[in-house]
DSSP file (Angstrom, degrees, kcal/mol; ACC not computed):
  #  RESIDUE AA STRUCTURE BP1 BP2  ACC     N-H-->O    O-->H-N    N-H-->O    O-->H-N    TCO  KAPPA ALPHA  PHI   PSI    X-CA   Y-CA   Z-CA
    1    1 A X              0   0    0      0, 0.0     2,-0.6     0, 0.0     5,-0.0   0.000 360.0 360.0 360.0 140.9  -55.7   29.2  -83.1
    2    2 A X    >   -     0   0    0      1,-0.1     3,-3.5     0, 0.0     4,-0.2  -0.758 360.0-125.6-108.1 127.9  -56.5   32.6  -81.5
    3    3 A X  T 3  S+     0   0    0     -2,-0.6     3,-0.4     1,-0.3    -1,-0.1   0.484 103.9  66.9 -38.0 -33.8  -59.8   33.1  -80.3
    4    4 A X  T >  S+     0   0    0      1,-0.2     3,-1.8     2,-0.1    -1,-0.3   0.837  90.6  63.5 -51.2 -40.6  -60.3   36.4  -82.3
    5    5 A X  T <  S+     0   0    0     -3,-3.5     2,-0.3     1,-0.2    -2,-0.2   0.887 109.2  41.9 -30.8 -65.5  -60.2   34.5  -85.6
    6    6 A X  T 3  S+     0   0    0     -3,-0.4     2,-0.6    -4,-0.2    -1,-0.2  -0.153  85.7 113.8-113.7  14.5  -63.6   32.5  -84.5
    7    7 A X    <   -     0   0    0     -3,-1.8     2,-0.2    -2,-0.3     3,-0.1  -0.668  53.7-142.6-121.1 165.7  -65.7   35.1  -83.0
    8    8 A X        -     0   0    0     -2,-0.6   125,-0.1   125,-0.1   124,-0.1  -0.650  44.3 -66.1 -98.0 163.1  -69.0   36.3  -84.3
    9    9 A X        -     0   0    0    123,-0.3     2,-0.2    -2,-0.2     7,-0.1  -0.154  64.0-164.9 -36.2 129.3  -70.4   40.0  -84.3
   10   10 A X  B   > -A   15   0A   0      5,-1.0     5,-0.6    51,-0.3    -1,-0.1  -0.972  26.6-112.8-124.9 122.5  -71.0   40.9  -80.8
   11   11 A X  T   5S+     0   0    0     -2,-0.2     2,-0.2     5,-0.1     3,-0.2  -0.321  78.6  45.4 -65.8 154.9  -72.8   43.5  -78.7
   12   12 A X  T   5S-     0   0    0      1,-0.2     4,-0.2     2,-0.1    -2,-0.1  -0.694 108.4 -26.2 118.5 170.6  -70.1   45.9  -76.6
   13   13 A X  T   5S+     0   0    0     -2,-0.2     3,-0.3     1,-0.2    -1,-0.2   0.866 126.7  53.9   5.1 -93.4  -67.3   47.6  -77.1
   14   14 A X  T   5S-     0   0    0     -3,-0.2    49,-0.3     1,-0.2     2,-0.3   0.857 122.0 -14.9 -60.7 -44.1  -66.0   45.7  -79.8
   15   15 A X  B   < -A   10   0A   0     -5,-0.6    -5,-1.0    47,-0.1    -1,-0.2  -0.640  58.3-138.0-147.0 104.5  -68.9   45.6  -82.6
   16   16 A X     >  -     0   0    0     -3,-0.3     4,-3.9    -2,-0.3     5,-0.2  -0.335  17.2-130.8 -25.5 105.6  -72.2   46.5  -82.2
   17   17 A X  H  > S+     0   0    0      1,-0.2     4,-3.3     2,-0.2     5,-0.1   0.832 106.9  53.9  -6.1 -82.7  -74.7   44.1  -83.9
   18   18 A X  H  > S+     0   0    0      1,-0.3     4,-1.6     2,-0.2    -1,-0.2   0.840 112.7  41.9 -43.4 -70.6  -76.5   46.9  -85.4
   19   19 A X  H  > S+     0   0    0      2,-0.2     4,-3.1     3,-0.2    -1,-0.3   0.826 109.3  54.0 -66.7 -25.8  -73.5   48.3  -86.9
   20   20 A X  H  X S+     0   0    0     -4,-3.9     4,-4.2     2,-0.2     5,-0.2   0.992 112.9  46.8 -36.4 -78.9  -72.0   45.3  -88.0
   21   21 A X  H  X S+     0   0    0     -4,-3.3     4,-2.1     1,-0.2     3,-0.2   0.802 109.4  49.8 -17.2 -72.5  -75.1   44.5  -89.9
   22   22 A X  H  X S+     0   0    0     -4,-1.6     4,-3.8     2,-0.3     5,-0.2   0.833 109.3  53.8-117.9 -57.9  -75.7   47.9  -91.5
   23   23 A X  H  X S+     0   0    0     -4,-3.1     4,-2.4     1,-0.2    -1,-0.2   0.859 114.9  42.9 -59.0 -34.6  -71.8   48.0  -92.9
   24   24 A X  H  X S+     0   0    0     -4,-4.2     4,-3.1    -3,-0.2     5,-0.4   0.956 118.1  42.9 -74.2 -33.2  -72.2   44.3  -94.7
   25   25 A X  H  X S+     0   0    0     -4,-2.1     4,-3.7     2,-0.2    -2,-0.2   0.934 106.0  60.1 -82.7 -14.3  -75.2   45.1  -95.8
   26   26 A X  H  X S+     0   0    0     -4,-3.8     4,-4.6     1,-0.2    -1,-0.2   0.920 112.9  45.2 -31.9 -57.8  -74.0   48.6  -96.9
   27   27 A X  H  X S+     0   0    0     -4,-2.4     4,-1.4     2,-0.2    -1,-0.2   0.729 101.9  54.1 -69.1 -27.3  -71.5   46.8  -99.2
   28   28 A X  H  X S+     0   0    0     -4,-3.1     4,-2.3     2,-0.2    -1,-0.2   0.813 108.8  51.9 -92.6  -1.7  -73.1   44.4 -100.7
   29   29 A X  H  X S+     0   0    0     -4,-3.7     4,-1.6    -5,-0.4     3,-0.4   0.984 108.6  59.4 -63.5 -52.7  -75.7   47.5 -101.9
   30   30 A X  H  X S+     0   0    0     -4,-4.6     4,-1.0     1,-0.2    20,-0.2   0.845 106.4  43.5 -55.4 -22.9  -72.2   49.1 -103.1
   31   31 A X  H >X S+     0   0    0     -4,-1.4     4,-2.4     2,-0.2     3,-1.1   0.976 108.4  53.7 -84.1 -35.7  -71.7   46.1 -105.3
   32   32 A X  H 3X S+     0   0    0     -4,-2.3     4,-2.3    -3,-0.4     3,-0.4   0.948 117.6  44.4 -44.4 -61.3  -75.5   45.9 -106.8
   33   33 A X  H 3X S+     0   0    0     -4,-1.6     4,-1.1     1,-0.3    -1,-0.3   0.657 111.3  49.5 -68.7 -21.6  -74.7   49.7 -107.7
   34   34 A X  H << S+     0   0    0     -3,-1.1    -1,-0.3    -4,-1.0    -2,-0.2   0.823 107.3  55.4 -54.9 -41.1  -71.4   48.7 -108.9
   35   35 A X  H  < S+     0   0    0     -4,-2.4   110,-1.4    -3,-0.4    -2,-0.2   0.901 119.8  34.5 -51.1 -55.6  -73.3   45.8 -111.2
   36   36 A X  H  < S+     0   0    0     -4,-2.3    -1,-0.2    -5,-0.2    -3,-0.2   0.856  85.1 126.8 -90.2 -32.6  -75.3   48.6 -112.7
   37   37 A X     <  -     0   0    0     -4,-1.1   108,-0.2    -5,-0.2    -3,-0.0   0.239  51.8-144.1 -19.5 138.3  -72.9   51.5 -112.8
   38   38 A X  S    S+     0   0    0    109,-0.1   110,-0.3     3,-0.0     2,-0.1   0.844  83.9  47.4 -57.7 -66.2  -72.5   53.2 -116.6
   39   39 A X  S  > S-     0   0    0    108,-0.1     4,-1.0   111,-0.1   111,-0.1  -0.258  80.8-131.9-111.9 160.6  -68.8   54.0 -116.7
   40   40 A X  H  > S+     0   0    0    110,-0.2     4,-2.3     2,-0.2     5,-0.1   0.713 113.4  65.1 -90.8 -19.4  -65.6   51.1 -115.4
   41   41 A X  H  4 S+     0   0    0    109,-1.0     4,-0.4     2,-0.2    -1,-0.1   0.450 103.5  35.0 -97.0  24.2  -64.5   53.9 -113.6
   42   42 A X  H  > S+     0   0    0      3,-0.1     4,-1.1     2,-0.1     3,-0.5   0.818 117.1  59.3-104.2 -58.4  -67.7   54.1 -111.2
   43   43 A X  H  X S+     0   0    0     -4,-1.0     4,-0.6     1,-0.3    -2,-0.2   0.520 107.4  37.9 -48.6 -69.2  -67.7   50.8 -111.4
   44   44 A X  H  X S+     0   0    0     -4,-2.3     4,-1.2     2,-0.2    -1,-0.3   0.805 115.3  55.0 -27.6 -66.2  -64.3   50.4 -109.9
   45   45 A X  H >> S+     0   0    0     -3,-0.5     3,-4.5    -4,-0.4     4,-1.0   0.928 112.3  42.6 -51.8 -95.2  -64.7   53.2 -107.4
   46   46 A X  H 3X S+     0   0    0     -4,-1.1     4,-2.6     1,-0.4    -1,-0.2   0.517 105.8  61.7 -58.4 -18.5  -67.7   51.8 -106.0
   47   47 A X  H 3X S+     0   0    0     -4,-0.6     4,-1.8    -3,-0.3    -1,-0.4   0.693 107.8  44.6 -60.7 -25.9  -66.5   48.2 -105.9
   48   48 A X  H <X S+     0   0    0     -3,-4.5     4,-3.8    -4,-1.2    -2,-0.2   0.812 103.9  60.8 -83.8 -23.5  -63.8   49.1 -103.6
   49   49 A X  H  X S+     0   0    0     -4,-1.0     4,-4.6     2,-0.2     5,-0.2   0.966 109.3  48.0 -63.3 -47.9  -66.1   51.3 -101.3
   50   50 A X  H  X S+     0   0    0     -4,-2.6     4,-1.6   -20,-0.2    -2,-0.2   0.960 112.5  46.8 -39.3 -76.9  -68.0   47.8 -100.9
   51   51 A X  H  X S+     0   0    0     -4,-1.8     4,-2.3     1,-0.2     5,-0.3   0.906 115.0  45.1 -43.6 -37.5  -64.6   46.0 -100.1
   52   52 A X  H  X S+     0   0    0     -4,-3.8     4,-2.8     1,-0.2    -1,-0.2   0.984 110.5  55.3 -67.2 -49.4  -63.7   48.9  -97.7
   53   53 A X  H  X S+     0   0    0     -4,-4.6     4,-0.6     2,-0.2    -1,-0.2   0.768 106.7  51.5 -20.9 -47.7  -67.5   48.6  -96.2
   54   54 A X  H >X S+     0   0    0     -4,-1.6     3,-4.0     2,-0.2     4,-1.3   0.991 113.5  46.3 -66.0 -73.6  -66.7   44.5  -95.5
   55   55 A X  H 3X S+     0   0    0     -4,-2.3     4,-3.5     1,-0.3    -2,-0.2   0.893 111.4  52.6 -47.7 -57.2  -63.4   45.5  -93.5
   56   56 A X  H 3X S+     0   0    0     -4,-2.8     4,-1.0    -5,-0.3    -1,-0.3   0.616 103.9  49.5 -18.0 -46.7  -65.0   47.8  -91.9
   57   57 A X  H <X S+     0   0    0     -3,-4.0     4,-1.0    -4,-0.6    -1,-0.2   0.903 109.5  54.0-100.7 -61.9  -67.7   45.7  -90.8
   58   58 A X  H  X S+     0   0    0     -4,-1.3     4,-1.6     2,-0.2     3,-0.5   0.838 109.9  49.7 -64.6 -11.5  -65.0   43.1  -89.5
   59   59 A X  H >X S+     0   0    0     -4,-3.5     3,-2.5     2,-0.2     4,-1.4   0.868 109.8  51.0 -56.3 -90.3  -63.1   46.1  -87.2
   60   60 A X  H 3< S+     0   0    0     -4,-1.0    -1,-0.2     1,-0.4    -2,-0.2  -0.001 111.0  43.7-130.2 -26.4  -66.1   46.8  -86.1
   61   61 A X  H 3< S+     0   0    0     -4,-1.0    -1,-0.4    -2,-0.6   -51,-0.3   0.861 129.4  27.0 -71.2 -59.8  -66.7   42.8  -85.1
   62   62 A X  H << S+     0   0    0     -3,-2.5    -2,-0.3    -4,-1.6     2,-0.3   0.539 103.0  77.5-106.5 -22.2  -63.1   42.6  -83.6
   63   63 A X     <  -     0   0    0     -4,-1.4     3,-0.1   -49,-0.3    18,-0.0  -0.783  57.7-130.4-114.5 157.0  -61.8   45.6  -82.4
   64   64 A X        -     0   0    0     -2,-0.3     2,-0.1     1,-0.1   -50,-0.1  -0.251  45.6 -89.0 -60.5 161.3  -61.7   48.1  -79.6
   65   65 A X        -     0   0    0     -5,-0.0     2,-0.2     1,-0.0    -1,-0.1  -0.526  51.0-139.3 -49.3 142.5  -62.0   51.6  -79.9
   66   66 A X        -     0   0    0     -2,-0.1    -1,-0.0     2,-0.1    -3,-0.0  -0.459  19.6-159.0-106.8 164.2  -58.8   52.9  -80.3
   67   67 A X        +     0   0    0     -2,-0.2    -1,-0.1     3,-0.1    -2,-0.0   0.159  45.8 139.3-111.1  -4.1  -57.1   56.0  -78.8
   68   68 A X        -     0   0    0      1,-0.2    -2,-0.1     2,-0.0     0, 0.0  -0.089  49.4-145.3 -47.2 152.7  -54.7   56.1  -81.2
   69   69 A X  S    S+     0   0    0      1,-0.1     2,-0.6     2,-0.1    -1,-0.2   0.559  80.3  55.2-114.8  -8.8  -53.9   59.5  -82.3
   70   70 A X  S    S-     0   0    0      2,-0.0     2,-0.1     1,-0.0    -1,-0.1  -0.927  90.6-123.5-111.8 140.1  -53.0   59.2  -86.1
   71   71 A X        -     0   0    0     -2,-0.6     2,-0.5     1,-0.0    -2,-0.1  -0.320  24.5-148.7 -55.0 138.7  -55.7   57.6  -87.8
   72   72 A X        -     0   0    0     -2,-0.1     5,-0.1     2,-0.0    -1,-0.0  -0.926  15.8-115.2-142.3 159.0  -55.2   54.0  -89.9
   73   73 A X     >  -     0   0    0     -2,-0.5     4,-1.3     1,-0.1     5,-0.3  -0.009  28.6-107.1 -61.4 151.6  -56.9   52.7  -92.8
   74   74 A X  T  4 S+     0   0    0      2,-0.2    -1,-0.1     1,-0.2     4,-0.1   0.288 114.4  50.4 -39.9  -6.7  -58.8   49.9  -93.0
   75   75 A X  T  > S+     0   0    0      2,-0.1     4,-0.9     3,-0.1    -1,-0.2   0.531 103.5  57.9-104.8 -50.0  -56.4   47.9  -94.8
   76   76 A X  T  4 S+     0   0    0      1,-0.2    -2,-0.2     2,-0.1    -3,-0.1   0.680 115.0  35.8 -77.6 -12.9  -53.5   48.6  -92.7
   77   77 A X  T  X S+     0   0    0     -4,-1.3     4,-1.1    -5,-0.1    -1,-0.2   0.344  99.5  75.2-115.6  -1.8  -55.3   47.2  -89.5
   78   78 A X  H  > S+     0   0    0     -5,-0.3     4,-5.3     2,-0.2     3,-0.3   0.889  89.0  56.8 -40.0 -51.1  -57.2   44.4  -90.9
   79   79 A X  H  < S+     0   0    0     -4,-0.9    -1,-0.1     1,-0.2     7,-0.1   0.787 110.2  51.2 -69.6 -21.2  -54.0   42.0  -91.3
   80   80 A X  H  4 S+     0   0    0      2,-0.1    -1,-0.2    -3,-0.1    -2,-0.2   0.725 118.9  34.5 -97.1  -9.3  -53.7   42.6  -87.4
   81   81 A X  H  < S+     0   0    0     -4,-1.1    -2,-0.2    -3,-0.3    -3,-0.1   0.766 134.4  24.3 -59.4 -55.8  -57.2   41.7  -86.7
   82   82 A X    ><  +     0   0    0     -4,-5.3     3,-5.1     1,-0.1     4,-0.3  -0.521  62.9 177.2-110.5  54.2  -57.8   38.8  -89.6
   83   83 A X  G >  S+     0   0    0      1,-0.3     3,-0.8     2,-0.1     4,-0.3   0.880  80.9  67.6 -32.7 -29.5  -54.1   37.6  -90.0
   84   84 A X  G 3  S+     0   0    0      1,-0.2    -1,-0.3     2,-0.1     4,-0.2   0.858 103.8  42.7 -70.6 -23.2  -56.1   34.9  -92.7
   85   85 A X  G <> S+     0   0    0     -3,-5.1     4,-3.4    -7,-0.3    -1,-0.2   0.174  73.0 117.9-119.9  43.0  -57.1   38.1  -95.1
   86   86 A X  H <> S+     0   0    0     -3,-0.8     4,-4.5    -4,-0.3     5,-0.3   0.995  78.6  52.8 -48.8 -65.4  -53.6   39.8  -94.9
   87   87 A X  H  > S+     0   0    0     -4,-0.3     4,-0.9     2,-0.2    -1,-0.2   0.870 109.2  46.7 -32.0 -47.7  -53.6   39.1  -98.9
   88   88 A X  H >> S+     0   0    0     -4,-0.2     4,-2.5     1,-0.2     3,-1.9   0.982 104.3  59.0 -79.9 -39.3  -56.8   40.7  -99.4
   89   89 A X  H 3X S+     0   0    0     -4,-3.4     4,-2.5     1,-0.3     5,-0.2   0.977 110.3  45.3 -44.8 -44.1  -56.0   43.9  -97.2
   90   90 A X  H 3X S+     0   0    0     -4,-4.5     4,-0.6     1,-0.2    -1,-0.3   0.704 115.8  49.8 -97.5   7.6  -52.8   44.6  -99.7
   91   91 A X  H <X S+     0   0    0     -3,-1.9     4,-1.3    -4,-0.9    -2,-0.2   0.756 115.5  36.5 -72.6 -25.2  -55.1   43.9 -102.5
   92   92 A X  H  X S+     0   0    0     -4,-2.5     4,-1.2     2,-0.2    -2,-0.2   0.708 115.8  61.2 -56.2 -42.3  -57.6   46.1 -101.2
   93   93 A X  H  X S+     0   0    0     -4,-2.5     4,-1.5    -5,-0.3     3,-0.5   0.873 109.4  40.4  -4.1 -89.1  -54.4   48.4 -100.1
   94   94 A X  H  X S+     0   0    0     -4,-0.6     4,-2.9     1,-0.3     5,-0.4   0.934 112.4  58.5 -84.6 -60.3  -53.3   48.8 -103.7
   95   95 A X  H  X S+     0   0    0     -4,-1.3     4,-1.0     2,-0.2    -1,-0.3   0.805 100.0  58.6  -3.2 -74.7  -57.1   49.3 -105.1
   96   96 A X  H >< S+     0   0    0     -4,-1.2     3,-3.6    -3,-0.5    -2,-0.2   0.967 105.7  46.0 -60.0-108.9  -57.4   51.9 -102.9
   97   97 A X  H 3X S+     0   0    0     -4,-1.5     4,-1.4     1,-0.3    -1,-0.2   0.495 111.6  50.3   6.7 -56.0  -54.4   53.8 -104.6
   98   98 A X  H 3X S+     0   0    0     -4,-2.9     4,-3.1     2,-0.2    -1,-0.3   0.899 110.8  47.6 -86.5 -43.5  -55.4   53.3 -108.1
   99   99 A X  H X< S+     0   0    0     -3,-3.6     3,-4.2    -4,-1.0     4,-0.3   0.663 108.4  56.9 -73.8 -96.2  -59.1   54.6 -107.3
  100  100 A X  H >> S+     0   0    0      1,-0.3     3,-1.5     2,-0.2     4,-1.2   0.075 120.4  33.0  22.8 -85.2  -57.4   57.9 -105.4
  101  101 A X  H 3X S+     0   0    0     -4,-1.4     4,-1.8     1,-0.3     6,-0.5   0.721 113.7  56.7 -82.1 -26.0  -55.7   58.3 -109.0
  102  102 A X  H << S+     0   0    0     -3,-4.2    -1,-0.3    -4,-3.1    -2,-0.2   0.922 118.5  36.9 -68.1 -38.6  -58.8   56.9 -111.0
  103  103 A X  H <4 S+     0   0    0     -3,-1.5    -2,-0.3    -4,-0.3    -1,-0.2   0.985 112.0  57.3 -75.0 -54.5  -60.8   60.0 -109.0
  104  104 A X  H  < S-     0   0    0     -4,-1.2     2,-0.4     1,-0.2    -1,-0.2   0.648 113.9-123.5-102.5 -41.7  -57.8   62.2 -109.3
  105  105 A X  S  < S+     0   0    0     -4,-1.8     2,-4.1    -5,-0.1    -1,-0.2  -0.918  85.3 114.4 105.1 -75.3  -58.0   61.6 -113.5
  106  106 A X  S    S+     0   0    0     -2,-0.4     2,-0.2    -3,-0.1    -4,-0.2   0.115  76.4  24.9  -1.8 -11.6  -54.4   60.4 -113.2
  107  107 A X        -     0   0    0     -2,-4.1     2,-0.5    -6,-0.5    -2,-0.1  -0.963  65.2-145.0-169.3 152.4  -55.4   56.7 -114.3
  108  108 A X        -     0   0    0     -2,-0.2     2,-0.3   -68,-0.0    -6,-0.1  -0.948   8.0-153.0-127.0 144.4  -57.9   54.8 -116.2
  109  109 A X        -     0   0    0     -2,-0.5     2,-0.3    41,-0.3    41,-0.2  -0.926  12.7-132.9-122.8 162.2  -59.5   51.5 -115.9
  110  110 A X     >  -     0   0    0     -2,-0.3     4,-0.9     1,-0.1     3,-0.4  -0.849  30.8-113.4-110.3 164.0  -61.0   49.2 -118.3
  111  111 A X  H  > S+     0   0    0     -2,-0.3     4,-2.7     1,-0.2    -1,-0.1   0.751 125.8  57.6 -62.2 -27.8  -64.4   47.6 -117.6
  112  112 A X  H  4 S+     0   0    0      2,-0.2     5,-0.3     3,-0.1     3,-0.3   0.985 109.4  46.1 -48.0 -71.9  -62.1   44.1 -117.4
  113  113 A X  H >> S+     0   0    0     -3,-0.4     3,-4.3     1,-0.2     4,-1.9   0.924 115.2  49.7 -49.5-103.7  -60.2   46.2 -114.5
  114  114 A X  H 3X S+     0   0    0     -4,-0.9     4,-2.1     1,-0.2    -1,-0.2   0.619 112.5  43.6  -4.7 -58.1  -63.8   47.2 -113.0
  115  115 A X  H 3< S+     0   0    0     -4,-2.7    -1,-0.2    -3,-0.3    -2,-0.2   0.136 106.6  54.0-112.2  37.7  -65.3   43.9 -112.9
  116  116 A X  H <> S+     0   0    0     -3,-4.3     4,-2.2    -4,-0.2    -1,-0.2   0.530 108.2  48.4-114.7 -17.3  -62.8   41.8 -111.7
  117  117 A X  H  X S+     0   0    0     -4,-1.9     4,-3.7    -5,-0.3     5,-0.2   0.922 112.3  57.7 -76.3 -36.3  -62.5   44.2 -108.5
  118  118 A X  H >X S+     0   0    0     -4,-2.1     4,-2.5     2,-0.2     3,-0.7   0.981 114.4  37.7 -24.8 -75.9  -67.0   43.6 -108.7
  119  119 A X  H 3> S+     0   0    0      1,-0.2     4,-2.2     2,-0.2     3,-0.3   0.939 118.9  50.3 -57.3 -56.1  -66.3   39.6 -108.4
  120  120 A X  H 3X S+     0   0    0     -4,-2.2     4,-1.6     1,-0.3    -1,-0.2   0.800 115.9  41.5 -53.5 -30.1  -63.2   40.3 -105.8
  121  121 A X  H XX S+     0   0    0     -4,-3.7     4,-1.2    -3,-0.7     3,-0.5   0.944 109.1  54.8 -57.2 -54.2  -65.3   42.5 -103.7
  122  122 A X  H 3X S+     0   0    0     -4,-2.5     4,-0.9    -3,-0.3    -2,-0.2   0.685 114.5  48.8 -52.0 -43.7  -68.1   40.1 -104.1
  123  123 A X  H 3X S+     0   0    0     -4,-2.2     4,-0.6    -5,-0.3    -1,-0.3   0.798 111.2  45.7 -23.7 -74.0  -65.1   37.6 -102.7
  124  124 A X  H <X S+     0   0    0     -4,-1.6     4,-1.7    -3,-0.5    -2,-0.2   0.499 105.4  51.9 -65.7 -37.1  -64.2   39.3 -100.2
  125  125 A X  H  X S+     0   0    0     -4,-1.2     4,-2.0     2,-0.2    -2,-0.2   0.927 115.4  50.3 -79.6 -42.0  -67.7   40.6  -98.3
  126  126 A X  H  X S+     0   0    0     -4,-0.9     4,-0.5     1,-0.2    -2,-0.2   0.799 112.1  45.0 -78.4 -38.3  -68.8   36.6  -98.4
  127  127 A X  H >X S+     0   0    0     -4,-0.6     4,-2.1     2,-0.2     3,-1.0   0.888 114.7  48.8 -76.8 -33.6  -65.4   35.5  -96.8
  128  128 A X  H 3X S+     0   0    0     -4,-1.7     4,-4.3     1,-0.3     6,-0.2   0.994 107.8  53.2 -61.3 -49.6  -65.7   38.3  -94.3
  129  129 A X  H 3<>S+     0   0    0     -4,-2.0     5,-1.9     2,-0.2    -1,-0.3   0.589 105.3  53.2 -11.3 -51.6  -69.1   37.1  -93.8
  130  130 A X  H X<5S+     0   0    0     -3,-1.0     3,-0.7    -4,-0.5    -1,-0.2   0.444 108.1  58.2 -97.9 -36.5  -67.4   33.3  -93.1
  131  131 A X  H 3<5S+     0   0    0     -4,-2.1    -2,-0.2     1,-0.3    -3,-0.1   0.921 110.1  35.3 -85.2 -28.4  -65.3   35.1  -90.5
  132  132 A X  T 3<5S-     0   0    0     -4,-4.3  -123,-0.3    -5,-0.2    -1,-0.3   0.154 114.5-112.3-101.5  20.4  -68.0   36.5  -88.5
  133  133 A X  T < 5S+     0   0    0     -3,-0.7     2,-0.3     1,-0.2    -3,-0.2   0.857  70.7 135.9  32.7  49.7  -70.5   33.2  -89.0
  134  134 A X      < -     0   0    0     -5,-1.9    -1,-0.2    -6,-0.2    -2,-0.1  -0.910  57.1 -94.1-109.8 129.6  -72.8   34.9  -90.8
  135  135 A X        -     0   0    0     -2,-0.3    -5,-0.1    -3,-0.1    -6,-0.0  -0.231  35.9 -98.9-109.9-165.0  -74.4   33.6  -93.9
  136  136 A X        -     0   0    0     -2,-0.1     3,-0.1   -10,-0.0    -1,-0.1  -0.230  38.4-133.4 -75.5 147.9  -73.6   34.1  -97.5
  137  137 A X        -     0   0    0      1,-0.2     2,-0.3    -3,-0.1     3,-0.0   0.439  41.0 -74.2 -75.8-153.4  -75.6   36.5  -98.7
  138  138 A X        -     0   0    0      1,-0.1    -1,-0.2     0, 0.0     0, 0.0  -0.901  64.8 -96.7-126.6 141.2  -77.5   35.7 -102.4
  139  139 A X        -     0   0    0     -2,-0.3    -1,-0.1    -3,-0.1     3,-0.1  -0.088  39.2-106.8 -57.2 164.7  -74.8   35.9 -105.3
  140  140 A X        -     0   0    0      1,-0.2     2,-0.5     2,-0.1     3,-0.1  -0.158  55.9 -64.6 -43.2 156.3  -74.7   39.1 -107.3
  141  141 A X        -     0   0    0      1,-0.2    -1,-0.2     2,-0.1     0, 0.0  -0.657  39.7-137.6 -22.6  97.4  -76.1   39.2 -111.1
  142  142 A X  S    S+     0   0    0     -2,-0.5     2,-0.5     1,-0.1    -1,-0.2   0.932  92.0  62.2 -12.6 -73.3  -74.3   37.1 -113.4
  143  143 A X  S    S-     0   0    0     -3,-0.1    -1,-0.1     3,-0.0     2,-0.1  -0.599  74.5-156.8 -87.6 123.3  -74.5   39.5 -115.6
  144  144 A X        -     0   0    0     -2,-0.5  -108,-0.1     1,-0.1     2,-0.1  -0.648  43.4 -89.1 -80.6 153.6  -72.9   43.5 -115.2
  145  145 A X        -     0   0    0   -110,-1.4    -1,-0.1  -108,-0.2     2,-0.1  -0.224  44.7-107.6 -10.5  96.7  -74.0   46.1 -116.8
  146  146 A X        -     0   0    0     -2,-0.1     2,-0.6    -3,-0.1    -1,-0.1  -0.150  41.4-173.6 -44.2 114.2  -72.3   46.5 -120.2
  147  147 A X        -     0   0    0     -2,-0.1   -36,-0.2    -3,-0.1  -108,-0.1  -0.869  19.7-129.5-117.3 127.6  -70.0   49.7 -119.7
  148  148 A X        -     0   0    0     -2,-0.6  -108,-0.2  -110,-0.3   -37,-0.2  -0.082  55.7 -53.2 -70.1-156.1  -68.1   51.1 -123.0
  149  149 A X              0   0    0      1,-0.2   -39,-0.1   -39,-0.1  -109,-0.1  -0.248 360.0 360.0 -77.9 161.5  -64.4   51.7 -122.7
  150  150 A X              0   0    0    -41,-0.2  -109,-1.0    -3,-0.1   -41,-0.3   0.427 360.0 360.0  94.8 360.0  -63.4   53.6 -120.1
């Protein structure tokens, strides 16, 4: 097992405490504001900004600063950090897309679509969470916000 899997938020380089911190807890405010959100397509949108918030928060644990000169997404350098949440990165991945087009008008979600990316974010921040030995935060509402169609 490689020693990156197993290590927890660290001061340095690779992730400053402080920021670490400040990205999970960033995300799990985007899901609360997801919870309450009006529309499935805020809903949606702001449930993936959580999920991107969580990766974030593990780069931020695990990796150096980069020099690289084209930027890459959070998604796309997750699976070479956390090889265990490859799956969620090209769910997150494909998310990602659909909100682009959801902002774009191109695409619609239904509150079904919306709060199953809520609970998969919700998923997601608590397993990241499990990677860094941190512990699980306190569950979300049981109940979202009723949003009509759309």
């Amino acid at each position: 097992m490689s020693t990156t899997t197993t290590q927890a938020p660290a001061a340095g380089p690779g992730g400053p405490v402080g920021t670490v911190l400040d990205l999970l807890e960033r995300s799990r405010g985007g899901l609360l504001v997801a919870c309450h959100s009006s529309t499935a397509s805020e809903r949606y949108t702001q449930a993936h900004l959580a999920a991107l918030r969580a990766g974030a928060a593990l780069l931020a644990a695990r990796s150096a600063p980069s020099r690289r000169a084209r930027p890459r997404s959070v998604w796309e350098v997750l699976p070479t950090v956390a090889p265990e949440l490859t799956e969620w990165a090209v769910f997150f991945a494909e998310s990602g897309r659909r909100r682009l087009a959801l902002e774009r008008g191109s695409t619609a979600v239904t509150a079904r679509d919306a709060d199953d990316l809520v609970r998969a974010g919700e998923r997601f921040l608590e397993l990241v969470r499990g990677t860094l030995h941190l512990p699980c935060g306190s569950p979300l509402p049981a109940e979202l916000t009723p949003v009509g169609r759309g």
